[in-house]
C-alpha positions in Angstrom: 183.4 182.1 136.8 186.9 181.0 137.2 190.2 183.0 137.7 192.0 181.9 134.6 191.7 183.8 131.4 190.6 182.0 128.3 193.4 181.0 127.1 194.7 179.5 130.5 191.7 177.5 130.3 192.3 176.5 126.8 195.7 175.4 127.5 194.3 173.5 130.8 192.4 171.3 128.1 194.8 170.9 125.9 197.0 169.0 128.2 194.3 166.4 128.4 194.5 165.8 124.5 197.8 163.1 123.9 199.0 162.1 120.2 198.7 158.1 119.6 202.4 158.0 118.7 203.2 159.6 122.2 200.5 159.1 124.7 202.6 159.7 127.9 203.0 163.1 127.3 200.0 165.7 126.2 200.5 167.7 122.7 200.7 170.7 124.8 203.3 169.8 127.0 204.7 167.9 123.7 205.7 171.5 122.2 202.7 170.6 119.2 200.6 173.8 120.3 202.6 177.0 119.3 200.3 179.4 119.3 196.5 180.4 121.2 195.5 183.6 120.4 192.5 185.1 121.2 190.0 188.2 119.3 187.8 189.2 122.6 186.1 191.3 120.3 184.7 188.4 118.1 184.9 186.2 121.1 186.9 183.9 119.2 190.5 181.5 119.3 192.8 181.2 116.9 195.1 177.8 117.3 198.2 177.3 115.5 199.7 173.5 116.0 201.8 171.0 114.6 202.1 167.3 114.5 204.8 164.8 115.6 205.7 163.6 111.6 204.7 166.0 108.7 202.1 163.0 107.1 200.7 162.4 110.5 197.6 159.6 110.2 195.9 161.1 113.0 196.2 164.8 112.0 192.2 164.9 111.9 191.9 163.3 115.4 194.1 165.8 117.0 192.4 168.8 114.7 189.1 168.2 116.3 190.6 167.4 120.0 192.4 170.9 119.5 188.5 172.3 118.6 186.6 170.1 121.1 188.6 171.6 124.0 188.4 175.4 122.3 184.5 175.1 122.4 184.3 173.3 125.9 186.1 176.2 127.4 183.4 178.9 126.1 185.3 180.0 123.1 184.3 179.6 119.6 187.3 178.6 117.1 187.7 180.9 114.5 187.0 178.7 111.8 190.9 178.3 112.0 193.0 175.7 113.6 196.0 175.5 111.4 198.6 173.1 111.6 202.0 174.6 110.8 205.3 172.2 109.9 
């Protein structure tokens, strides 16, 4: 088991996840995760993100790169990852 909490983790693999429209810099670094809260109860993360332009093309990609690291970190999304603008 490693040091970091959860949501350090989470964050760690978020800032391998870049957005097409700026691939030098990661979305979290990019300011485009706002939020990663955690329920230990229900053993669940909550993700609140936004996108780089409010009609984004690849809003889905980024979506399921937000889940995909959630779930390789141990945690189970919380059926939400919402996208705020």
């Amino acid at each position: 088991m490693t040091d970091k909490s959860l949501a350090e983790q989470i964050a760690a693999a978020l800032q391998t996840v870049y957005d097409p429209d700026f691939p030098l810099v990661d979305i979290y670094t990019l300011g485009l995760i706002y939020e990663i809260k955690l329920d230990e109860e229900n053993e669940q993360v909550f993700i609140i993100m936004s996108f780089t332009t409010p009609a984004c093309p690849m809003a889905d990609y980024l979506i399921a790169s937000v889940k995909k690291c959630s779930t390789s970190c141990g945690a189970r999304l919380g059926g939400e990852c919402r996208s705020n603008f």
